[in-house]
N, CA, C and O atoms as a GROMACS GRO file, in nm:
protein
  412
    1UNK      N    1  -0.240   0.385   1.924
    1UNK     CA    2  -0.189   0.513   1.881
    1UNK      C    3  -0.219   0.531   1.732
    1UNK      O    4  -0.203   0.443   1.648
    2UNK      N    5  -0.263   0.649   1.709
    2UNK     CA    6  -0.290   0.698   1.577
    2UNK      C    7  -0.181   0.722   1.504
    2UNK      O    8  -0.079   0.751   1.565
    3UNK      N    9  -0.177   0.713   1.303
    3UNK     CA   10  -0.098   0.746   1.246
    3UNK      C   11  -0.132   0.792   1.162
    3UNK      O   12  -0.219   0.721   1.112
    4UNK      N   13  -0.104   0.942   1.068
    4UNK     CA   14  -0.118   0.958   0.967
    4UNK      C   15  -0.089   0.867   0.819
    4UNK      O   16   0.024   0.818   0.805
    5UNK      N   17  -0.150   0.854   0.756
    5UNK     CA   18  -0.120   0.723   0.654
    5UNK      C   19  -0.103   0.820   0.454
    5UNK      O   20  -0.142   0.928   0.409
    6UNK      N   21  -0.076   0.778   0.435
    6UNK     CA   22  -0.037   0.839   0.269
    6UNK      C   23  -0.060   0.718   0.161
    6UNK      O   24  -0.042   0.607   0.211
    7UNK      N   25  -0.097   0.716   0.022
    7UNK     CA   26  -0.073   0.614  -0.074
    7UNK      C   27  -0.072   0.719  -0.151
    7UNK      O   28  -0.139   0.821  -0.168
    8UNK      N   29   0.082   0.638  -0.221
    8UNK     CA   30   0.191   0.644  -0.329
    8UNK      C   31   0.094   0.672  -0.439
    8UNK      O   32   0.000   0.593  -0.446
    9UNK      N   33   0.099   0.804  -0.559
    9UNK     CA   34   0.048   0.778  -0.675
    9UNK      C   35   0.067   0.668  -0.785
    9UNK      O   36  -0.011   0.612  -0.861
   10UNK      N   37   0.179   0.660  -0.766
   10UNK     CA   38   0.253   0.594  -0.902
   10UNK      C   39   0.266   0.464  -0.854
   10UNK      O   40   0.281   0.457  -0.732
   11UNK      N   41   0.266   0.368  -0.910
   11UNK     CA   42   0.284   0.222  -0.878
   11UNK      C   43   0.408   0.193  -0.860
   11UNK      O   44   0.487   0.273  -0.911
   12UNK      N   45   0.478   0.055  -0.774
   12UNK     CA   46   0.556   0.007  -0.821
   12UNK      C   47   0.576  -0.081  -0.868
   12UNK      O   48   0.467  -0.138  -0.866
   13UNK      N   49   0.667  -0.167  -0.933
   13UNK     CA   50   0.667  -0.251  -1.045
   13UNK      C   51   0.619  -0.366  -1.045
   13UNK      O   52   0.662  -0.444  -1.130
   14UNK      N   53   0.536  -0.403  -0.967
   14UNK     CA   54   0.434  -0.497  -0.885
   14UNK      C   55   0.256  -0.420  -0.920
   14UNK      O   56   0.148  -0.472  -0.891
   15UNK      N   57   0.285  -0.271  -0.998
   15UNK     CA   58   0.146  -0.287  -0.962
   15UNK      C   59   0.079  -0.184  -0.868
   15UNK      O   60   0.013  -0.081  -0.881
   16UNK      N   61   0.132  -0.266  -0.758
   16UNK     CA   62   0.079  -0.206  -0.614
   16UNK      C   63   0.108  -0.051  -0.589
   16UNK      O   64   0.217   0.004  -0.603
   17UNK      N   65  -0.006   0.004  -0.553
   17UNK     CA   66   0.038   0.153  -0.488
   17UNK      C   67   0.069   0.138  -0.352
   17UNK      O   68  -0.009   0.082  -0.276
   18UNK      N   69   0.196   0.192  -0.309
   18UNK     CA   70   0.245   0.146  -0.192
   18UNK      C   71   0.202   0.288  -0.067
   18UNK      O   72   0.195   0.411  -0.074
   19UNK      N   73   0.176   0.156   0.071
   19UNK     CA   74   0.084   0.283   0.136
   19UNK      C   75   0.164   0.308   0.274
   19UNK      O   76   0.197   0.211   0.342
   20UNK      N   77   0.191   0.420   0.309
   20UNK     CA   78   0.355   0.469   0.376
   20UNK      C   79   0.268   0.586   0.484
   20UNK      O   80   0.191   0.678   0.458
   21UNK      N   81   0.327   0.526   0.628
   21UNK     CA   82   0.305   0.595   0.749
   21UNK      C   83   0.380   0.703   0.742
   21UNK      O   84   0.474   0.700   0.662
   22UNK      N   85   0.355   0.832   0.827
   22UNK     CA   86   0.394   0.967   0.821
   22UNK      C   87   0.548   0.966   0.881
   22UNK      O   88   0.560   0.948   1.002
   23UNK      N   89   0.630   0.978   0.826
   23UNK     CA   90   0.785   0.997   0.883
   23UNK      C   91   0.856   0.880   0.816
   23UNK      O   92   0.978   0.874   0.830
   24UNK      N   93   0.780   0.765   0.728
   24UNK     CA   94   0.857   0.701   0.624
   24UNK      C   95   1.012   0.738   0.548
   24UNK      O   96   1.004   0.778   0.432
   25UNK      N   97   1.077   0.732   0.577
   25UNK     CA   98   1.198   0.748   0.472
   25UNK      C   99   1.186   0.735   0.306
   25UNK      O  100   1.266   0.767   0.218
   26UNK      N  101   1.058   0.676   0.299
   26UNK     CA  102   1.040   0.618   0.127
   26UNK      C  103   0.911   0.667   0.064
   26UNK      O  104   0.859   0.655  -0.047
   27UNK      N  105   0.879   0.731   0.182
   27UNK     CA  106   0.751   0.788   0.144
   27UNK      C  107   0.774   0.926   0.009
   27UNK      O  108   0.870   1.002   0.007
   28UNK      N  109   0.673   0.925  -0.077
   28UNK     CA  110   0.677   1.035  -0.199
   28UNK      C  111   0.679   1.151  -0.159
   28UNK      O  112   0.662   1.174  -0.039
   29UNK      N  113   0.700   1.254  -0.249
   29UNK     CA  114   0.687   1.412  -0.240
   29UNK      C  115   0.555   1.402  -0.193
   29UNK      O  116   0.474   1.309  -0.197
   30UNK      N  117   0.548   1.536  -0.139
   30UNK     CA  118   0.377   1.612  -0.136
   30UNK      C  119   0.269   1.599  -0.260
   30UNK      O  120   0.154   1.562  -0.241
   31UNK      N  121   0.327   1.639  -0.406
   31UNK     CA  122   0.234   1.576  -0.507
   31UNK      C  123   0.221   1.487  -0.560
   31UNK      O  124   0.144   1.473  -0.655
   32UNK      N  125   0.328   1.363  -0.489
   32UNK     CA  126   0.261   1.253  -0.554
   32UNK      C  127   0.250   1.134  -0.441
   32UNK      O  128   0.313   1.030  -0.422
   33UNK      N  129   0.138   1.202  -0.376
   33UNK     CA  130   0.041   1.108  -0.261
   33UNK      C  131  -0.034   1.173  -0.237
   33UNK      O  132  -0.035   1.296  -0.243
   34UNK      N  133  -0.120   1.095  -0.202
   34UNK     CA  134  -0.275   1.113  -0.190
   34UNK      C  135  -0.295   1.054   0.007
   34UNK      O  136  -0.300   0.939   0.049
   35UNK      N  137  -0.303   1.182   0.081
   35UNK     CA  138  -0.321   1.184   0.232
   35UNK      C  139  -0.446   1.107   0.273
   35UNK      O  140  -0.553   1.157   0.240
   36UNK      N  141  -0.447   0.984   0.347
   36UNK     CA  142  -0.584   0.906   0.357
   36UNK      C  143  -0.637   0.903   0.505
   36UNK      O  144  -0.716   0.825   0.559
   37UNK      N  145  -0.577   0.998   0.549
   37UNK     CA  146  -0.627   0.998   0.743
   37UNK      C  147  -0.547   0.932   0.815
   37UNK      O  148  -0.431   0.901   0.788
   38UNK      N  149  -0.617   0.905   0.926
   38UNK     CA  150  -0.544   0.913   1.037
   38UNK      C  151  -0.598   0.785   1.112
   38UNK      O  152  -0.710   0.786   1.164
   39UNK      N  153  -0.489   0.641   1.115
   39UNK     CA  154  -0.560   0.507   1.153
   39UNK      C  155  -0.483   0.427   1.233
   39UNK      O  156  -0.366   0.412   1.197
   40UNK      N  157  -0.521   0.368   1.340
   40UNK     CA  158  -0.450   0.300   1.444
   40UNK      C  159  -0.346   0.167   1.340
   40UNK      O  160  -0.238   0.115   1.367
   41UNK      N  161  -0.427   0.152   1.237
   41UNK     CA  162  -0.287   0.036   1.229
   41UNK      C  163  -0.270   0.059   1.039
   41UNK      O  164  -0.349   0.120   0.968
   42UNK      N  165  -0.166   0.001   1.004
   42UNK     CA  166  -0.150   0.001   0.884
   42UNK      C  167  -0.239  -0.038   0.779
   42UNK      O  168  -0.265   0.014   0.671
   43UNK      N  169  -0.298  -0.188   0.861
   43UNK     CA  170  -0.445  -0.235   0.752
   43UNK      C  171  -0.538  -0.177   0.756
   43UNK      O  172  -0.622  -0.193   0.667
   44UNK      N  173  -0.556  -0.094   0.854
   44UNK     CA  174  -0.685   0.042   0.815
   44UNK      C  175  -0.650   0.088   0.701
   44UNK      O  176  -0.728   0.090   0.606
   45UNK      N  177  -0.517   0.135   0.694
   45UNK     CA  178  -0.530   0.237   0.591
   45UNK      C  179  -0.518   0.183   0.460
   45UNK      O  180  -0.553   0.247   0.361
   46UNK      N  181  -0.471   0.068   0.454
   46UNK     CA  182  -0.492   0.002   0.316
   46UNK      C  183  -0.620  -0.033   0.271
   46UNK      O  184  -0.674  -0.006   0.164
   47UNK      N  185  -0.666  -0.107   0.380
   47UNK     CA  186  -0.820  -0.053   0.330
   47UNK      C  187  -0.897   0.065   0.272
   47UNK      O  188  -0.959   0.060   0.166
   48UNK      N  189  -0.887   0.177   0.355
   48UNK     CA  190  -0.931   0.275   0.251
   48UNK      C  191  -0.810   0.355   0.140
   48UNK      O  192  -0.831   0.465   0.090
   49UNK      N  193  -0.701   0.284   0.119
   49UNK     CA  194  -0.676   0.337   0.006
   49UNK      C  195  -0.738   0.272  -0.108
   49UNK      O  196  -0.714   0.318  -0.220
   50UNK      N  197  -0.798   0.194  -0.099
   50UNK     CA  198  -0.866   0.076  -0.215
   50UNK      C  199  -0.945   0.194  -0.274
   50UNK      O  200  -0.922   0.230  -0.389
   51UNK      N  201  -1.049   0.261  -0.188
   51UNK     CA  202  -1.106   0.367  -0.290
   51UNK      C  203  -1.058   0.424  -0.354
   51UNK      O  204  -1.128   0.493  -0.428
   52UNK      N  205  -0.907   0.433  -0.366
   52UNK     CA  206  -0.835   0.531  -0.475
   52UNK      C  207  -0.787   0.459  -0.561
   52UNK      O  208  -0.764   0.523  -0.664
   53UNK      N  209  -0.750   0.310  -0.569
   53UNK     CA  210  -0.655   0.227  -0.633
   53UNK      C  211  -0.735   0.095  -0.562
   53UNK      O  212  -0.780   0.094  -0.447
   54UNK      N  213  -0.741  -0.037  -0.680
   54UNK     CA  214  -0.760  -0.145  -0.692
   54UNK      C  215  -0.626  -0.238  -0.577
   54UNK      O  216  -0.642  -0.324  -0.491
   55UNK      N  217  -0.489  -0.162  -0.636
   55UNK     CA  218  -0.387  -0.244  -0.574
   55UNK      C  219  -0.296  -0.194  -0.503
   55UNK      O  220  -0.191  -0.138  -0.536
   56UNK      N  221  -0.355  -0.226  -0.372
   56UNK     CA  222  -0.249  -0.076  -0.271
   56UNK      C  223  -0.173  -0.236  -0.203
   56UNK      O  224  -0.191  -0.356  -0.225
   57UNK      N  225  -0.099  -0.171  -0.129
   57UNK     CA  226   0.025  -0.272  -0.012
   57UNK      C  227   0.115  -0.196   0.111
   57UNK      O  228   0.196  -0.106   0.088
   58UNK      N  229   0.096  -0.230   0.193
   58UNK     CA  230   0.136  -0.129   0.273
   58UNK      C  231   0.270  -0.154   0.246
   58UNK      O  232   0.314  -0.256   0.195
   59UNK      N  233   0.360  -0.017   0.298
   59UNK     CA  234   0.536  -0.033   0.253
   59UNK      C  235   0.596  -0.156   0.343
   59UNK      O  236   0.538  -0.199   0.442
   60UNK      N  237   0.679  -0.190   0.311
   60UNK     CA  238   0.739  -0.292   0.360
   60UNK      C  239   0.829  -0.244   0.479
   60UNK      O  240   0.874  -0.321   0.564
   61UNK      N  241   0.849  -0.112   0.475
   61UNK     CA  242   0.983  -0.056   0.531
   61UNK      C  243   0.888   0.006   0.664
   61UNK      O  244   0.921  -0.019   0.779
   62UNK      N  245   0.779   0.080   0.635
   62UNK     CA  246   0.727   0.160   0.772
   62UNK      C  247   0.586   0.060   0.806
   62UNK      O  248   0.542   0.098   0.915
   63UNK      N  249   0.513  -0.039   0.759
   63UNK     CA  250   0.433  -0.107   0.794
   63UNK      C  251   0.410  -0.166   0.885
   63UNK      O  252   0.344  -0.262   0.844
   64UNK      N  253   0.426  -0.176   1.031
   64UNK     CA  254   0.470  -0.267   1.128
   64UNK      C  255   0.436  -0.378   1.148
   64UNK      O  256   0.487  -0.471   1.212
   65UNK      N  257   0.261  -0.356   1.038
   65UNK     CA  258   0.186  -0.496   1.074
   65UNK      C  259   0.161  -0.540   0.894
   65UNK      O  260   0.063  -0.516   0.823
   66UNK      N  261   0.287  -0.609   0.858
   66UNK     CA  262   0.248  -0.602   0.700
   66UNK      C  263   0.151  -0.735   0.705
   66UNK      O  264   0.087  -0.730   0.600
   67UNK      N  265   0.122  -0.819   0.759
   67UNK     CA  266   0.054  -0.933   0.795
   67UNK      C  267  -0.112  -0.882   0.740
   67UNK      O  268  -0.174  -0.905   0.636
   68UNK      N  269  -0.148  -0.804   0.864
   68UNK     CA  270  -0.279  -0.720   0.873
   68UNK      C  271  -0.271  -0.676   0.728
   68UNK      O  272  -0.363  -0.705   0.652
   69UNK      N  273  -0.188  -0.621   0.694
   69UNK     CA  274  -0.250  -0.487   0.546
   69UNK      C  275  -0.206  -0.650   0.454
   69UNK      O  276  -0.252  -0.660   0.341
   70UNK      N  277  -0.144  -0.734   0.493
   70UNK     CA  278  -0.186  -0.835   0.372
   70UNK      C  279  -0.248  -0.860   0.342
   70UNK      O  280  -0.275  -0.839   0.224
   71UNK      N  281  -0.352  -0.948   0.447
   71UNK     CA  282  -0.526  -1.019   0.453
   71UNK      C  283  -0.590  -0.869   0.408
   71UNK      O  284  -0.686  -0.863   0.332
   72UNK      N  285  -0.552  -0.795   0.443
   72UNK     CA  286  -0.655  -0.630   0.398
   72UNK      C  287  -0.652  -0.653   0.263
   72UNK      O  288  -0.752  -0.702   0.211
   73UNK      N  289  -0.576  -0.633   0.209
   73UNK     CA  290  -0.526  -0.674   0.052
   73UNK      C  291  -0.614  -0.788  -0.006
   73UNK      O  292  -0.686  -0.767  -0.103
   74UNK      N  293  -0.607  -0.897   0.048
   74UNK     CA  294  -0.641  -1.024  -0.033
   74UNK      C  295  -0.792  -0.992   0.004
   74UNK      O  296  -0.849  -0.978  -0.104
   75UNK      N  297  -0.882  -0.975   0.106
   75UNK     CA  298  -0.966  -0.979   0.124
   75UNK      C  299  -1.036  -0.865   0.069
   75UNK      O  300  -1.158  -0.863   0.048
   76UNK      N  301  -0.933  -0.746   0.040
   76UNK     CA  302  -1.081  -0.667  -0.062
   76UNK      C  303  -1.072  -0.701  -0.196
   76UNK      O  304  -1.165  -0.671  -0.272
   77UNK      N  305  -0.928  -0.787  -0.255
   77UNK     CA  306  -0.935  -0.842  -0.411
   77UNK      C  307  -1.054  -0.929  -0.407
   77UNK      O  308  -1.102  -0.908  -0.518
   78UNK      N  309  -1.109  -0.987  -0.366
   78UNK     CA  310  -1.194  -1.087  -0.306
   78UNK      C  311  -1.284  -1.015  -0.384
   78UNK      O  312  -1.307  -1.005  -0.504
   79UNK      N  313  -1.350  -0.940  -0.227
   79UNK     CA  314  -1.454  -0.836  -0.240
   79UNK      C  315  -1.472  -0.767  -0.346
   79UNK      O  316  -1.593  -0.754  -0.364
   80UNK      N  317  -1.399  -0.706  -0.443
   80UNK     CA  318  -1.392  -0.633  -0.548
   80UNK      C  319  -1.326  -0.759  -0.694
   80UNK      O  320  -1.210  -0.786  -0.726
   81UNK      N  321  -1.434  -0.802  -0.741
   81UNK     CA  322  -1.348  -0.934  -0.817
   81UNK      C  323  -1.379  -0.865  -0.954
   81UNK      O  324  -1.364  -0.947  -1.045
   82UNK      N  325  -1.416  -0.742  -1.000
   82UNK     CA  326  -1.398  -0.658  -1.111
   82UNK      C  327  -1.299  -0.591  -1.160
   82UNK      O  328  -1.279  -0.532  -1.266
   83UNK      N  329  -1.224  -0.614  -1.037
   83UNK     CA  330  -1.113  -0.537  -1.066
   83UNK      C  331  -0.946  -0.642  -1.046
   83UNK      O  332  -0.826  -0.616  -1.039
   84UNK      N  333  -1.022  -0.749  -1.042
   84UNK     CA  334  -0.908  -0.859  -1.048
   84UNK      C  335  -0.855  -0.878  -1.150
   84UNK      O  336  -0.920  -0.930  -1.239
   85UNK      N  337  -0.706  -0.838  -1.174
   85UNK     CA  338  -0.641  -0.880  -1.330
   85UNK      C  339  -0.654  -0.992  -1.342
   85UNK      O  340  -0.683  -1.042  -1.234
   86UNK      N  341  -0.645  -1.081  -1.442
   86UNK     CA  342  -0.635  -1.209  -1.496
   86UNK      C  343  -0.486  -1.239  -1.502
   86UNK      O  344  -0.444  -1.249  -1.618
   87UNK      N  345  -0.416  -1.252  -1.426
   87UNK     CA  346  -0.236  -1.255  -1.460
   87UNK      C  347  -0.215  -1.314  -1.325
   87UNK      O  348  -0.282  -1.300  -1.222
   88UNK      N  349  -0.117  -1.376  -1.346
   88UNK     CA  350  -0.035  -1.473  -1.196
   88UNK      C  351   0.022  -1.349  -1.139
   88UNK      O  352   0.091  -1.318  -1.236
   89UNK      N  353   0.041  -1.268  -1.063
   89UNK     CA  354   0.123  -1.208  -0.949
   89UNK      C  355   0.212  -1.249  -0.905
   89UNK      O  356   0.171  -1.329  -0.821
   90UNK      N  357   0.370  -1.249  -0.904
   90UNK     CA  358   0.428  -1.330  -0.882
   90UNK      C  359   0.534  -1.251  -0.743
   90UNK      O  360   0.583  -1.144  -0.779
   91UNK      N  361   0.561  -1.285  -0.627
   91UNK     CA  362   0.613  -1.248  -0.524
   91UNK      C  363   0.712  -1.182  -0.545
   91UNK      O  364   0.784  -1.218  -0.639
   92UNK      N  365   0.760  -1.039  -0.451
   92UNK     CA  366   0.841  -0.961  -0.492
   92UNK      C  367   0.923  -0.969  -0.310
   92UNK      O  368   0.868  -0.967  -0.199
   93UNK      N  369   1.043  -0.976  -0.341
   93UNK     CA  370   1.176  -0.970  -0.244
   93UNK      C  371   1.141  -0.852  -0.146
   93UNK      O  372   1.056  -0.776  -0.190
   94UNK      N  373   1.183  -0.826  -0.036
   94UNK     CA  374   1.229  -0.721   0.044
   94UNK      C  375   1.279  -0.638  -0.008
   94UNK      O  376   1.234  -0.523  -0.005
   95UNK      N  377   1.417  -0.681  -0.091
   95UNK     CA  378   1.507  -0.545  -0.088
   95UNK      C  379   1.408  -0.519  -0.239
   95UNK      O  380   1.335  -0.421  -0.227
   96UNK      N  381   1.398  -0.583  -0.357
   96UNK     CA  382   1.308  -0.535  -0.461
   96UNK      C  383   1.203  -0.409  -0.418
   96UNK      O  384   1.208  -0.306  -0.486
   97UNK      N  385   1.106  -0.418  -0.305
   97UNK     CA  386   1.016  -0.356  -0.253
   97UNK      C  387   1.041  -0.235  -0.200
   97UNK      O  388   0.971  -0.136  -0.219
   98UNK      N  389   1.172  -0.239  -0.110
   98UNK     CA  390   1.227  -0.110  -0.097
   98UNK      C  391   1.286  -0.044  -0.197
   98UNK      O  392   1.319   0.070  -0.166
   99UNK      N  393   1.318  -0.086  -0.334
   99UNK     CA  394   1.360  -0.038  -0.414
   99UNK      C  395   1.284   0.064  -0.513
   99UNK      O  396   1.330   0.160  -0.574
  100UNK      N  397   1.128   0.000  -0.509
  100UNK     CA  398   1.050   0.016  -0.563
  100UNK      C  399   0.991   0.123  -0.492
  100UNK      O  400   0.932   0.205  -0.562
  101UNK      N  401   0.993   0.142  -0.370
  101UNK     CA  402   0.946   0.287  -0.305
  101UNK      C  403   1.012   0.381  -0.313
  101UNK      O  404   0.974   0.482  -0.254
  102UNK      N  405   1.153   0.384  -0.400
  102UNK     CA  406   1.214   0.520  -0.395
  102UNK      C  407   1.170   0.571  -0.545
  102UNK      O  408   1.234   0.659  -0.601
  103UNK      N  409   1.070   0.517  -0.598
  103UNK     CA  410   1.001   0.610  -0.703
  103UNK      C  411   0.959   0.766  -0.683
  103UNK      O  412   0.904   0.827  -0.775
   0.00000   0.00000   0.00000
């Protein structure tokens, strides 16, 4: 089944632009997301939010497969090693993450 997919303009405090299925509770206003189509699973769409942003993550809250949009994640930092900060990343909590989507 298909889903409309969205990424967050604004970062949250991680960085990451967070990337939120259609009917999200945490998902942003209308102007501040950027609409990325329409994709059977969450790590699709993190994948192509990379063309808009270096550091996307799918939401923690509507993601079903945060697993998938993880390896999506690590594997295009990989792929794209120009755009790798030089800084430790350091793991962010559940409830932190949902906190961070009500930007």
């Amino acid at each position: 089944m298909v889903a409309k997919y969205y990424v967050a303009l604004r970062p949250q405090t991680n960085e990451d632009h967070a990337v939120h299925q259609e009917g999200c509770p945490f998902m942003p206003d209308d102007a501040k997301r950027i609409y990325l189509g329409e994709f059977s699973s969450g790590g699709e769409a993190v994948s192509e939010s990379h063309h808009h942003f270096s550091k996307t993550r799918g939401c923690l809250f509507c993601a079903k497969d945060n697993k998938v949009a993880e390896k999506s994640h690590l594997s295009c930092l990989v792929a794209k090693k120009d755009k790798i900060t030089a800084r430790l990343e350091l793991s962010v909590s559940y409830h932190q993450s949902l906190m961070c989507c009500l930007n």
